[in-house]
Backbone as ProteinMPNN parsed JSONL, in Angstrom:
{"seq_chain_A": "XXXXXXXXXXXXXXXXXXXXXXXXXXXXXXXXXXXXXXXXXXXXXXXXXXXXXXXXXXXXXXXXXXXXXXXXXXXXXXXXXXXXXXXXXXXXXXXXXX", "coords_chain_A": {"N_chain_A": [[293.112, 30.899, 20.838], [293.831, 33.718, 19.437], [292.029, 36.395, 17.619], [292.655, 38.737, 14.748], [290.545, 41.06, 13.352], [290.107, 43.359, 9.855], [288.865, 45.103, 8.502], [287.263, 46.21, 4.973], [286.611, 48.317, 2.543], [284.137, 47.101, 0.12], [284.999, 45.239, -2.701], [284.212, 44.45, -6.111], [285.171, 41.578, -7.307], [288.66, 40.163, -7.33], [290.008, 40.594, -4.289], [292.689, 42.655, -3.359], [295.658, 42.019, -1.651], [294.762, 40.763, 0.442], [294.94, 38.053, 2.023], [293.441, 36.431, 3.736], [291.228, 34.392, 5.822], [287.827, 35.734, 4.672], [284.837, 37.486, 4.751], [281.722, 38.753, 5.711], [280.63, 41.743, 7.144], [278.928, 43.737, 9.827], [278.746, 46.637, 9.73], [278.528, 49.12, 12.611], [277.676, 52.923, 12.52], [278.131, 55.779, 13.409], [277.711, 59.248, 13.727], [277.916, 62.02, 15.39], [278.142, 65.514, 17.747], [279.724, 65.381, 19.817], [281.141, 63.037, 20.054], [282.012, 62.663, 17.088], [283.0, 61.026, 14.35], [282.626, 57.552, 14.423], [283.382, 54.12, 13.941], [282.231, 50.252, 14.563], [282.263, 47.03, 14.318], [279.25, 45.831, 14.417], [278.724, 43.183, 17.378], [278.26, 39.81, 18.867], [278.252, 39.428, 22.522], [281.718, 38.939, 22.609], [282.585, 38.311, 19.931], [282.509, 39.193, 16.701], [279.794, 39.528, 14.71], [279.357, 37.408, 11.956], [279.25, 36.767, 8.474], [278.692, 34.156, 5.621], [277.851, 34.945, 3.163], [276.943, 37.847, 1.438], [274.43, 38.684, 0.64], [273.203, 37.043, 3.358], [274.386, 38.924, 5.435], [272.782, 41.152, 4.63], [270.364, 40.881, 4.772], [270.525, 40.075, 7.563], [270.654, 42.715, 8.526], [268.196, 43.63, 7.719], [266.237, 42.592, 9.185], [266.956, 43.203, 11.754], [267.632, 45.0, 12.302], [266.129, 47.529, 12.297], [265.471, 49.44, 13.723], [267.238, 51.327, 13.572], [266.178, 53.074, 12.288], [265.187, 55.244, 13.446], [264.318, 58.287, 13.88], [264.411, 60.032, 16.267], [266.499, 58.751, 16.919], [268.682, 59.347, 15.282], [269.009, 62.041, 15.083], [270.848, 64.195, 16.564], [271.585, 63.948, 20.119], [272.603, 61.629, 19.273], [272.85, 60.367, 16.626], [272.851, 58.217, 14.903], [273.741, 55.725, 12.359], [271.896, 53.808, 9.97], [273.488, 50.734, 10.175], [276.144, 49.411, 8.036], [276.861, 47.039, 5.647], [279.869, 45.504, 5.187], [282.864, 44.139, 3.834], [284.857, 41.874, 4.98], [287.746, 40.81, 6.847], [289.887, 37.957, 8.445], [292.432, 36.621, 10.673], [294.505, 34.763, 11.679], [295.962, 36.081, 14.882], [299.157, 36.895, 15.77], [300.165, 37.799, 18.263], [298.621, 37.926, 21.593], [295.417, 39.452, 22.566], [294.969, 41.392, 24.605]], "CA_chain_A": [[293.871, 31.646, 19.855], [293.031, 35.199, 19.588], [291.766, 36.483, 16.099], [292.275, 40.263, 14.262], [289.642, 41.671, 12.075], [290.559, 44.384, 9.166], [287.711, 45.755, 7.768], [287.975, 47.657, 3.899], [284.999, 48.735, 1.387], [283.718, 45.496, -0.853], [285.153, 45.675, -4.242], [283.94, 43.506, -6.947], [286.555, 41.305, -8.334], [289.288, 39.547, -6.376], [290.479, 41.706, -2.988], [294.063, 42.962, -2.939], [296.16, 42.196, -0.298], [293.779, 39.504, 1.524], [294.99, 37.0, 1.948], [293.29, 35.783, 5.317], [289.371, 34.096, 5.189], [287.076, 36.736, 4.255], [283.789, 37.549, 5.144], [280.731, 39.901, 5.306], [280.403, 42.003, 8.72], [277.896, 44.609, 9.832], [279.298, 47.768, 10.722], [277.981, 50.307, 13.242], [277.956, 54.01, 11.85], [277.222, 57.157, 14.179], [278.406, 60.939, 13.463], [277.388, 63.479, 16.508], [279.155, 66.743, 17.745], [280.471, 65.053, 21.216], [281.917, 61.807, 19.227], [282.632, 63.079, 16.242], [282.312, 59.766, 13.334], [282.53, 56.844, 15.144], [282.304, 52.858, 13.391], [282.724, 49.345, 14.908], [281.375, 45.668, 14.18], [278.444, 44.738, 15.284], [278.877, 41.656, 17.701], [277.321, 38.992, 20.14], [279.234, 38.724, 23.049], [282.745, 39.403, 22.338], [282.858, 38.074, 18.929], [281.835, 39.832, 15.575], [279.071, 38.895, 13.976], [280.143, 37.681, 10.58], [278.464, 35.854, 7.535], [280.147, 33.918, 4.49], [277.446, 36.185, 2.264], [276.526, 39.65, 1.301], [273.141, 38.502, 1.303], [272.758, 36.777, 4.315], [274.346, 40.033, 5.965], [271.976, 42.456, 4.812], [268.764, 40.066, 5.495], [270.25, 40.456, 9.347], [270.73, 44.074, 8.854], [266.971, 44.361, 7.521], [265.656, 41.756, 9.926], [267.175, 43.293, 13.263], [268.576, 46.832, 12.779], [265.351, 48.361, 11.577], [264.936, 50.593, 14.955], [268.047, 52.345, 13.709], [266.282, 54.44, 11.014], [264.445, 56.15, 13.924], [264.618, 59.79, 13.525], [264.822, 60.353, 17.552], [267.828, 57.918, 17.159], [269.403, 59.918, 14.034], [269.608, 62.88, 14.844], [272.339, 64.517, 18.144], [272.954, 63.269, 20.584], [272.96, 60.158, 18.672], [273.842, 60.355, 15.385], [273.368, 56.682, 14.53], [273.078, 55.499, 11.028], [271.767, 52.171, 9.305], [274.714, 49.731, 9.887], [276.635, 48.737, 6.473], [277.438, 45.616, 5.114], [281.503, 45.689, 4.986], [283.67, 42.904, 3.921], [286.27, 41.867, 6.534], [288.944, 39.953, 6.289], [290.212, 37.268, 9.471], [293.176, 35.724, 10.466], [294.862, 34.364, 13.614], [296.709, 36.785, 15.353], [300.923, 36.192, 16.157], [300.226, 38.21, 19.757], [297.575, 38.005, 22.231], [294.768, 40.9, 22.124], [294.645, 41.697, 25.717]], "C_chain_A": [[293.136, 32.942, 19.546], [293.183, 35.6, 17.936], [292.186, 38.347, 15.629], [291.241, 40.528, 13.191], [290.379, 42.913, 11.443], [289.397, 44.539, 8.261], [287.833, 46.999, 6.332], [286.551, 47.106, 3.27], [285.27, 47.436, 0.448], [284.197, 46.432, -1.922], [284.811, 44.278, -4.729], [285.506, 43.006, -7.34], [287.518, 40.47, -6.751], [289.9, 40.711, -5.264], [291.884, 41.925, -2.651], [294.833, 42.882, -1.974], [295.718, 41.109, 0.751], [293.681, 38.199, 1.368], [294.361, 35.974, 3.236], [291.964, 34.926, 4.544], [288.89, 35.791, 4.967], [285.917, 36.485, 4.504], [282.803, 38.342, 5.209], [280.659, 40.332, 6.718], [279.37, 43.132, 8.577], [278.392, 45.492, 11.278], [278.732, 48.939, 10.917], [278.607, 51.928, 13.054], [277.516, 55.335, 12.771], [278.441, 57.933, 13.89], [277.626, 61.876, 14.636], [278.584, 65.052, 16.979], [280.413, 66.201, 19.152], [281.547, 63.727, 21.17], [282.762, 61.852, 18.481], [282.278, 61.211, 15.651], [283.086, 58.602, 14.17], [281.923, 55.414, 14.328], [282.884, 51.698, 14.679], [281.83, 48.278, 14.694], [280.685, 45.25, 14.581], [278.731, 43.102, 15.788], [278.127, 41.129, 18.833], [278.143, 38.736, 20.524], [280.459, 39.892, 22.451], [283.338, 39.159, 20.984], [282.091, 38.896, 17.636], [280.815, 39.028, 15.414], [279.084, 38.871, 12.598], [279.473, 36.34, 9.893], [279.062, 35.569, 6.382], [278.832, 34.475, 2.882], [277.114, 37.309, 2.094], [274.975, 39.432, 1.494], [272.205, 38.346, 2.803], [272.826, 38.006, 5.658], [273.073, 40.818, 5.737], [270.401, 41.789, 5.428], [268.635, 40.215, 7.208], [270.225, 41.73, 9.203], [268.938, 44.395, 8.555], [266.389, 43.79, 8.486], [266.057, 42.536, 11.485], [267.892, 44.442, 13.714], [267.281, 48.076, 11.785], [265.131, 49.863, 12.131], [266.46, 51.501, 14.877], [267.71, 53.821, 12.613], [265.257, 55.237, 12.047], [264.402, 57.548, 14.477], [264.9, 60.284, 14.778], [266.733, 59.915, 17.987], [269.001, 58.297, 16.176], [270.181, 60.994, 14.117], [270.507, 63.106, 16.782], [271.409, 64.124, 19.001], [273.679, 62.403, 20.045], [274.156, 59.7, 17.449], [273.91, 58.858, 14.434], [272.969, 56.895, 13.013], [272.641, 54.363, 11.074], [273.014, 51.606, 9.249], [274.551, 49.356, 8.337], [277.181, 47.728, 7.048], [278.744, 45.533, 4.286], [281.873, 44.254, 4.807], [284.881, 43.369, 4.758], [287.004, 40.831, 5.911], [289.704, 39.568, 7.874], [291.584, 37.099, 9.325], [293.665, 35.563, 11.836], [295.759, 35.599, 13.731], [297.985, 36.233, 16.278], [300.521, 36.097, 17.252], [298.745, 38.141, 20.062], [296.848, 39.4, 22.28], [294.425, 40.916, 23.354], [294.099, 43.037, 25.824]], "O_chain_A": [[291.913, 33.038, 19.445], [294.102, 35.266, 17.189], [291.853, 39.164, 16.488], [291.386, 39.991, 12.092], [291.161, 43.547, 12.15], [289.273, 43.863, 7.24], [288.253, 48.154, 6.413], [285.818, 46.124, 3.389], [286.354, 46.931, 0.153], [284.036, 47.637, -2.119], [284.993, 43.231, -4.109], [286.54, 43.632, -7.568], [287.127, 40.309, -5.595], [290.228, 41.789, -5.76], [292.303, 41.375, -1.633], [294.742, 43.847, -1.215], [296.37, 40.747, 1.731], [292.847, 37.445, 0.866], [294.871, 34.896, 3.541], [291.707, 34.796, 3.347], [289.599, 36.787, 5.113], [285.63, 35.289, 4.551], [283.068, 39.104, 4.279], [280.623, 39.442, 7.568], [278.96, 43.484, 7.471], [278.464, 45.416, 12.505], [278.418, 49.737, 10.034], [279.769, 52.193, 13.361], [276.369, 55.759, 12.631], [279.625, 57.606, 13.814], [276.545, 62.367, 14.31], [279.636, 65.356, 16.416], [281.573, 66.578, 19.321], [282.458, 63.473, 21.957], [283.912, 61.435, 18.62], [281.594, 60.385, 16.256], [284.227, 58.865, 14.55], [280.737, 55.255, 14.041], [283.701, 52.026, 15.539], [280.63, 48.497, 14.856], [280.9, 44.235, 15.244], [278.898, 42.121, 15.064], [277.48, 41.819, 19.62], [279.01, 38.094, 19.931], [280.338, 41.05, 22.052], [284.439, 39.65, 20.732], [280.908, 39.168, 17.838], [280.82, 37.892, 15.888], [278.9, 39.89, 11.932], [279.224, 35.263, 10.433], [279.874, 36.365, 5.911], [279.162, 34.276, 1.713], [276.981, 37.848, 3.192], [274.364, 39.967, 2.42], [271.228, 38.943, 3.254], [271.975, 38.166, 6.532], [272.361, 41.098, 6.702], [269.635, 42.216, 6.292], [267.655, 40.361, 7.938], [269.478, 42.136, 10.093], [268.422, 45.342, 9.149], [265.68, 44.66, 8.993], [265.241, 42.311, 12.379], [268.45, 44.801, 14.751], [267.489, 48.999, 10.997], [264.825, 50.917, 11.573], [266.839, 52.207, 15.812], [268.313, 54.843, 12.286], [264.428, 55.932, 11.459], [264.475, 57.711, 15.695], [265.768, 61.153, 14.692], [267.626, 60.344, 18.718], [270.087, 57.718, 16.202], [271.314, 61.202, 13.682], [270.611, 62.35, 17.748], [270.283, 63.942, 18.538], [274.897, 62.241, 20.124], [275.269, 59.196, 17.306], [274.728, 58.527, 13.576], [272.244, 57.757, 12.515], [272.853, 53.698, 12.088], [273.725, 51.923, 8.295], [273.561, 49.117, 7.644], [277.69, 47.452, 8.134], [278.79, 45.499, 3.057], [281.365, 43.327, 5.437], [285.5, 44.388, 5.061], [286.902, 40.219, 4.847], [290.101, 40.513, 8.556], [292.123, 37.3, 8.237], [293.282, 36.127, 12.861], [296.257, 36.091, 12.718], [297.913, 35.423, 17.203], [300.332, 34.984, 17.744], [297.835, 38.238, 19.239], [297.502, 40.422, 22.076], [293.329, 40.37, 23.48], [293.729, 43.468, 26.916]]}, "name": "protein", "num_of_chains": 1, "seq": "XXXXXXXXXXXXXXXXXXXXXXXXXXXXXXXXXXXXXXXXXXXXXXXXXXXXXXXXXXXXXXXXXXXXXXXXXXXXXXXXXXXXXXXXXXXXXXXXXX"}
C-alpha cells in the first residue's frame, strides 16, 4: 500500500485539517544560485525517516546531521542548511505513487 506525506510548520495546539497519523520528520533545507530553495525529507532507503516525538527528532538531527553546519558545505555551490524538525502528517494513499 503506497503512503503520501504532507508536510506543514508545527503549531502548538491541535493541527487543522489533519486528520491522518501525525508525526515528526526531518527536513532537508538548501538555498544556492543553480537550485534556487530546495527542501525534502530526510529518508533511509525509500522511506522517510519519521519519529512519534519532537524530541526524539531533534536528538537525530543533533546526533547525525552535525557535518551540515560546515561552512565549506553552507555556503554556493551548496547552500545546505541544518535540517528542521517539521511535523508531517501520513495516510494511505487512494492511487499508486509510481
Amino acid at each position: 500500500e503506497a503512503w503520501r506525506a504532507r508536510v506543514h510548520p508545527a503549531r502548538r495546539g491541535r493541527d487543522q485539517g489533519c486528520r491522518e497519523e501525525k508525526r515528526w520528520g526531518v527536513l532537508f533545507r538548501s538555498d544556492n544560485r543553480l537550485d534556487g530553495a530546495r527542501t525534502h525529507l530526510l529518508c533511509a532507503g525509500q522511506m522517510p525517516i519519521l519519529f512519534l516525538t519532537r524530541y526524539a527528532a531533534r536528538k537525530y538531527v543533533k546526533a547525525n546531521c552535525s557535518w551540515y553546519t560546515r561552512p565549506d558545505l553552507r555556503a554556493e555551490p551548496h547552500g545546505w542548511k541544518v535540517p528542521a524538525v517539521v511535523r508531517v502528517c501520513i495516510a494511505p494513499c487512494a492511487e499508486d505513487m509510481d
